[in-house]
N, C-alpha and C positions, 0 to 999 in steps of 0.2 A: 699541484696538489696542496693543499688547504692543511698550512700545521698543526689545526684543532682533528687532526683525523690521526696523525702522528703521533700526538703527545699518549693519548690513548693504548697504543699500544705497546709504548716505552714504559707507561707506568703499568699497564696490567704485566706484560713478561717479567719487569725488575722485583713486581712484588711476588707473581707465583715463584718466578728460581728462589726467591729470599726467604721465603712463609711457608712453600710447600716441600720444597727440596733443600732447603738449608745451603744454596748455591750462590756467592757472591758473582757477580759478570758484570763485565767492561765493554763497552760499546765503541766496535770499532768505525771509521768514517762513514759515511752516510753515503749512498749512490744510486744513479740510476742504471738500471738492467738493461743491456744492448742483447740481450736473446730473452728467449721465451723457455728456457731448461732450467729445473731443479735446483738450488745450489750449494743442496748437499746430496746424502745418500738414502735417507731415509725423511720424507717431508709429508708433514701433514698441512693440508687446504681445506679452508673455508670459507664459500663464497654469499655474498648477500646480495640481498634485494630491497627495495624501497624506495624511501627517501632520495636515497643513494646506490650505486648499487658498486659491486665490486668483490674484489678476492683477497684473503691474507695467506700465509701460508707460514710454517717455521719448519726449518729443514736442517737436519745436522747430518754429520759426518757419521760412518757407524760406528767406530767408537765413543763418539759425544753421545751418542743414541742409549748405547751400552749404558755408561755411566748415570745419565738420566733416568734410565729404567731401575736401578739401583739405589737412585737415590731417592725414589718417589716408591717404587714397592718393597724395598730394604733386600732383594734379594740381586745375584749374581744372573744374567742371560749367557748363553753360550753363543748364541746367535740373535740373528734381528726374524724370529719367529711370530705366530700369533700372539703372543702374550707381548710382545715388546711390540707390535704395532696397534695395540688395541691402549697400552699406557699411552703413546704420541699420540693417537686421535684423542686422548681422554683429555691428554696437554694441552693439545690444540684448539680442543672447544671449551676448557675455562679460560684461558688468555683470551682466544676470543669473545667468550662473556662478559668477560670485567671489561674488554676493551669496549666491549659493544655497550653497555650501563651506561659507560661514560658519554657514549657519543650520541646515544637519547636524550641525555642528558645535555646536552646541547641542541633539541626540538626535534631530531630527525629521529623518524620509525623507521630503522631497518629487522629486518625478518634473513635468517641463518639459514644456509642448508647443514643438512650434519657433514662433519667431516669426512676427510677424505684422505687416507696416508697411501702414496705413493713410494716402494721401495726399490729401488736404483738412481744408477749416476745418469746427470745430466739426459733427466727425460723431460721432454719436450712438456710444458704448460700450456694450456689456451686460455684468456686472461679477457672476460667479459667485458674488459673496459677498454676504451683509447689511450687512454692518458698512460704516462709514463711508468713505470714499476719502478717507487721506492726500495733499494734493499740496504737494510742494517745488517753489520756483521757482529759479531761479539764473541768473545771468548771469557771462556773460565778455568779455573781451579779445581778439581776431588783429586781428593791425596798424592798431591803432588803429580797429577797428567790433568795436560792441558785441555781444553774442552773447545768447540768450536761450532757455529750453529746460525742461522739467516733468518731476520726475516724478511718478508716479502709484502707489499700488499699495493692498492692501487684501487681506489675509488674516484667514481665522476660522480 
């Protein structure tokens, strides 16, 4: 996979957790995905068409899920209900706008389906493309509990 498809979505995630949620995050090693499951609890995907085609997805644990939902709609969830899966898909389709801007921006038209939040562990994905599944790991900081969250994506 082509690094100009990568940088894209390192810079859209770093800027919405820092602009939108006030959420500093460290980016842990880089790898490729030996299964096709979730890898977290709660994950919103988005899959494109075009130029290019392929899937992203960003998946946290349910407490990083919690704490997200809190720090984007300023209230407390007791659970990962309607309202805290409808903030992830909301998450999931501006990072992947901003990602997507950039990578037009580079000559290629791709076209979005709307997202799509997924909630449980290690559920099985199916992954439009051959090519390999990049996933970033990254962790954060809210008031002192740590945060922890994937993402995924893989374009031909």
């Amino acid at each position: 996979m082509d690094a100009a498809f990568v940088n894209p979505y390192l810079v859209a995630v770093q800027n919405v957790f820092t602009t939108m949620l006030g959420i500093q995050i460290s980016m842990g090693k880089p790898g490729l995905k030996s299964d096709k499951l979730t890898s977290g609890e709660v994950t919103g995907v988005m899959g494109f068409a075009g130029d290019k085609k392929g899937m992203f997805s960003i998946s946290f644990t349910k407490e990083s899920t919690l704490q997200v939902y809190k720090s984007m709609i300023g209230e407390e969830a007791q659970g990962v209900g309607p309202e805290v899966v409808d903030c992830i898909g909301e998450l999931t389709n501006i990072i992947s706008g901003q990602a997507r801007v950039q990578i037009e921006k580079l000559g290629y038209k791709l076209s979005a389906a709307l997202p799509t939040v997924i909630v449980g562990e290690k559920v099985e994905m199916s992954f439009i493309t051959k090519v390999p599944v990049v996933n970033l790991p990254f962790t954060f900081q809210v008031n002192g509990t740590q945060g922890q969250f994937y993402l995924d994506f893989s374009f031909e």
